[in-house]
N, C-alpha and C positions, 0 to 999 in steps of 0.2 A: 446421378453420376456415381458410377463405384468407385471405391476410396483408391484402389492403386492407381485410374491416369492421374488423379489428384495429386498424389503423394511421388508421382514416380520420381521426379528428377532428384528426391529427398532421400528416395531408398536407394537409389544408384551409387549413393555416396559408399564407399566401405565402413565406411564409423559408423551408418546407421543399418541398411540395408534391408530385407524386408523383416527381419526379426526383429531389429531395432524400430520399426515401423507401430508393427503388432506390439511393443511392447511404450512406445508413446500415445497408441489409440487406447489403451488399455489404464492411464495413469490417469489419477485426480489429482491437480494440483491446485493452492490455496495461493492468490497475486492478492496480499495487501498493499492496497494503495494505486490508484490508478490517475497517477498525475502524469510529469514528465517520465519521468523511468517506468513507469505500470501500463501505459497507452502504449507504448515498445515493446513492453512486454509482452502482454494480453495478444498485441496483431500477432506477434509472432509464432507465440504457443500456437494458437488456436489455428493461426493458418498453417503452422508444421504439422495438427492434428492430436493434441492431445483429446484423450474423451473425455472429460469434464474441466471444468476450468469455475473455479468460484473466487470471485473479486467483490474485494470489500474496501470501501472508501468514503470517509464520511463528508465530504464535500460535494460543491456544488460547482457545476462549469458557469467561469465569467469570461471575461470578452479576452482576457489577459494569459489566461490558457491557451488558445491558440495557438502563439507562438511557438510551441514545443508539443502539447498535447496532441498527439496525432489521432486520437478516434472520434474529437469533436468538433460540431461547427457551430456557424452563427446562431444557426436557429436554437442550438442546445444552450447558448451562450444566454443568449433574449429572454429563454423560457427560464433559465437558473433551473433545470433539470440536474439531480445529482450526478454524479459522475458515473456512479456504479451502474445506474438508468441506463443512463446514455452511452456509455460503453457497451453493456451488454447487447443494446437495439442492435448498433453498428456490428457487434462479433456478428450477431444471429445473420446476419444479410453478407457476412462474410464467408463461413463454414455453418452450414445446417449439418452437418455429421455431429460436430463438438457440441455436448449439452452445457450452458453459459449459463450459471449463477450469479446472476447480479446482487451485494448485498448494502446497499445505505448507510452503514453503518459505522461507529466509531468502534474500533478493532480496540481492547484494551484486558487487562489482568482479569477483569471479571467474564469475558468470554471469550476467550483467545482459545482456549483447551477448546471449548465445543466446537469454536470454526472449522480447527485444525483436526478436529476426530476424525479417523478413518481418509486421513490425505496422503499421499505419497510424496509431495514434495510440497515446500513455503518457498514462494520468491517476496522478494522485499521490491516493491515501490513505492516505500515510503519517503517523504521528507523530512522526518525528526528522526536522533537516534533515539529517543524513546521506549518508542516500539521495535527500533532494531534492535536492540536490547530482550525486549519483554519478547520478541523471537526468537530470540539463540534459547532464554529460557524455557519454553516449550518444544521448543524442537529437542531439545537437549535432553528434556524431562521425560518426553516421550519417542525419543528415538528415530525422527520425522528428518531428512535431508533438506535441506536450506539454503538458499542463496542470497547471499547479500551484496547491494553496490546501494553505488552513492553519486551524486552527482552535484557540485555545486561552479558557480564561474564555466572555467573552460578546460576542469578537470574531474574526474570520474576514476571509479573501482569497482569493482568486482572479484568476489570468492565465494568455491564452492566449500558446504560443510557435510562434511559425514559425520552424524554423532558412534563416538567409539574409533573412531578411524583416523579424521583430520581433528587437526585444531579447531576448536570451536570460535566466535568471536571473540569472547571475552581472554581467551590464551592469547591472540596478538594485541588487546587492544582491552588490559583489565577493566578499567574503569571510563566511561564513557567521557565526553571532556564537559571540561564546564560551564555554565552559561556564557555564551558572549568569547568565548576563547579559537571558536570554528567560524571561519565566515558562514554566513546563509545567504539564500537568496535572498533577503532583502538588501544584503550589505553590497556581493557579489553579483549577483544576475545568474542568469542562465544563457549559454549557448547551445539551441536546439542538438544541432549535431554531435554536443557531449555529451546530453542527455541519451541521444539514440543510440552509441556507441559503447555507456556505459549499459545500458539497457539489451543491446544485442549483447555483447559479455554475459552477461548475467546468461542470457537464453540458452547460449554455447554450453554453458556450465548444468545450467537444468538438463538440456539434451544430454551432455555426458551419465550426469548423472540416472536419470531414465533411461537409457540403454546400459548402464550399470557399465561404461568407459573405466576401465582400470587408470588413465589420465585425469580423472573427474577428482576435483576436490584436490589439487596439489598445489594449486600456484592462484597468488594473487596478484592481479593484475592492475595496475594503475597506470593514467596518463592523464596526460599535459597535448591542449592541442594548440592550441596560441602560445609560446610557439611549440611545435609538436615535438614530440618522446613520447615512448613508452616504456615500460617497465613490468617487468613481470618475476617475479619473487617468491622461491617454491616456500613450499609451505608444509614440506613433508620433514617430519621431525622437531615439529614446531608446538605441538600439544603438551601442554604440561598438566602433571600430574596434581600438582599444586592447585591447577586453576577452579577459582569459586565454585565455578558452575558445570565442567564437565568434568572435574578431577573429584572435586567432594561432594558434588551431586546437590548444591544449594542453589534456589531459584531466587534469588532475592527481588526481584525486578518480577516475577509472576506473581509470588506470595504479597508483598509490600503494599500492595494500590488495589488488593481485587473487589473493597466494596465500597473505597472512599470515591465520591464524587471529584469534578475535576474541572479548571478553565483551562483553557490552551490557545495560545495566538497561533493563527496559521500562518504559517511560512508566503511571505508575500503580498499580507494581505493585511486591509486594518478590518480586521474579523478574526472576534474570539469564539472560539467552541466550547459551550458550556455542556457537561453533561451529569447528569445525574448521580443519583448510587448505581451500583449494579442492581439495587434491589427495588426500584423505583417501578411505577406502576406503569403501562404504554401509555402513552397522547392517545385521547380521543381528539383527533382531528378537528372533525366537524364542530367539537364543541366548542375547543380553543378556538376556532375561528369566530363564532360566534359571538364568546369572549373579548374578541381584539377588536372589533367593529368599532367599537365605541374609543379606540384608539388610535386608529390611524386606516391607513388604504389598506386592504387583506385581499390576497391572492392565493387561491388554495386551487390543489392540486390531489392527483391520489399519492402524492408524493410527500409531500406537505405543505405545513400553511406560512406563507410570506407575510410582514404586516410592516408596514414604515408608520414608525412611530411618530406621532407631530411634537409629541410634546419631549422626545428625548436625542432629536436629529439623530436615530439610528435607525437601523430595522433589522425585525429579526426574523429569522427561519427555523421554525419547527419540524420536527420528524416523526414519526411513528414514536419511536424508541425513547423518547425524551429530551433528545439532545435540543440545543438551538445553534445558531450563530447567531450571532452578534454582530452585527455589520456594522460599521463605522469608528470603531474603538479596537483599542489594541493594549486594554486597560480589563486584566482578569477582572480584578475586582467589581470594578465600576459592573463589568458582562452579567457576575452573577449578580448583582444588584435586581440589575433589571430583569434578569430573570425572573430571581422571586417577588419583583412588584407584578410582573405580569402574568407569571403562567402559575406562580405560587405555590410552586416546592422549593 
């Protein structure tokens, strides 16, 4: 099928039209994170027709995703298929036009510049600000447009950023808040449909942006749906000159963490993400597998290798890249513990 009956009712729009068209099949963009907000994302882009789309997400689908994650099912759930896998299957059967990079991966200071090389837009699906952070930093550093939302309970946001033009993050929002001060999902929940809606936002904002909308990047938008409001809050004259990181040009959140290794509890889950240095050697699979036999049940994949531990009531998952999870704890410490009793780095 040729891309215009595809596209047509998209290009009828006057915001897009068919130049707007050619110039969304022509754009690569960079979706980290492909949970609730990044599965919204990803169907979107790719069914609007962007030509590349590379997604990076270092988890795995469980039965508990469901609820909100729209590109997976049970069978992805059973298997613990990463996300980034099992997103990318579902785009490919969705648009064969759009080329879909799936990437495994925990997105962080030590390789964020190479993901983002030669991208024309970063959307944000992630769940920590963390990396919303260590985003404004390279978008910023490198001159890359961005979009950022969030989603937690039954309320959501979204803003578009142009580096040199709009306010960057860190201009509305200097310093990130502090542990334990933001609800999360573990505290709050999630309601699908603020997920989806903070997630369409976002996409409106990427399309403006990619059709290069003189509208794109002025207003940030927030809302409440239980009970509903919304809000929207321009954001045009709001850049300061002052600001850390788009005023005086310091990455502090890029530069900080780029070779120190790292634990991280995942949002939701009693499952720590242990990962390496940036400068750590790949997993040979096969062998760590080998290794863990003599430790508990192993279940390997080309993905990676699963093993439940008998002797530590947890189980972990290995990657290519080095990382694990840590299932059943939601204790850094204790994760890297057992990291270096068992895979020994």
């Amino acid at each position: 099928m040729s891309a215009a009956p595809r596209y047509h009712r998209q290009a009828l729009l006057p915001q897009i039209g068919p130049a707007g068209q050619d110039r969304l099949r022509a754009a690569r963009v960079l979706l980290v994170g492909c949970g609730a907000l990044g599965t919204v994302v990803a169907e979107q882009v790719v069914r609007g027709g962007v030509g590349h789309l590379r997604l990076c997400d270092r988890d795995v689908v469980e039965l508990t995703n469901l609820q909100r994650q729209t590109l997976f099912e049970e069978s992805d759930a059973a298997s613990g298929l990463p996300k980034a896998v099992a997103a990318a299957r579902r785009l490919g059967a969705v648009n064969g036009e759009v080329s879909i990079d799936g990437r495994p991966l925990d997105v962080h200071a030590g390789n964020v510049e190479e993901l983002a090389r030669g991208f024309d837009l970063i959307i944000d699906g992630t769940d920590n600000v963390e990396t919303r952070y260590l985003l404004n930093d390279v978008a910023m550093k490198h001159k890359i447009p961005w979009v950022y939302g969030a989603c937690v309970g039954t309320t959501g946001r979204a803003m578009g950023i142009l580096p040199g033009k709009s306010p960057c993050l860190r201009c509305l929002f200097p310093e990130p808040p502090a542990p334990g001060e933001l609800p999360t999902c573990d505290t709050a929940g999630v309601l699908a449909p603020a997920a989806a809606i903070a997630a369409s936002l976002e996409v409106v904002e990427a399309m403006k942006i990619l059709v290069a909308d003189p509208s794109a990047a002025t207003t940030l938008i927030s809302f409440e749906l239980w009970p509903m409001r919304f809000r929207a809050i321009s954001t045009e004259g709001a850049r300061r000159q002052e600001c850390e990181t788009c005023g005086q040009r310091a990455f502090r959140f890029l530069e900080s963490t780029a070779a120190a290794s790292a634990a991280a509890v995942l949002c939701g889950r009693d499952t720590v993400q242990v990962r390496p240095a940036s400068n750590a050697a790949a997993l040979d699979l096969p062998a760590a597998a080998a290794r863990l036999v003599s430790a508990g049940t192993v279940q390997q994949s080309d993905f990676f290798v699963r093993c439940d531990l008998v002797h530590e009531r947890v189980s972990i998952t290995l990657f290519p890249d080095g990382r694990a999870l840590v299932h059943g704890t939601r204790d850094p410490a204790a994760a890297r513990s057992i990291y270096a009793r068992y895979i020994g780095v």
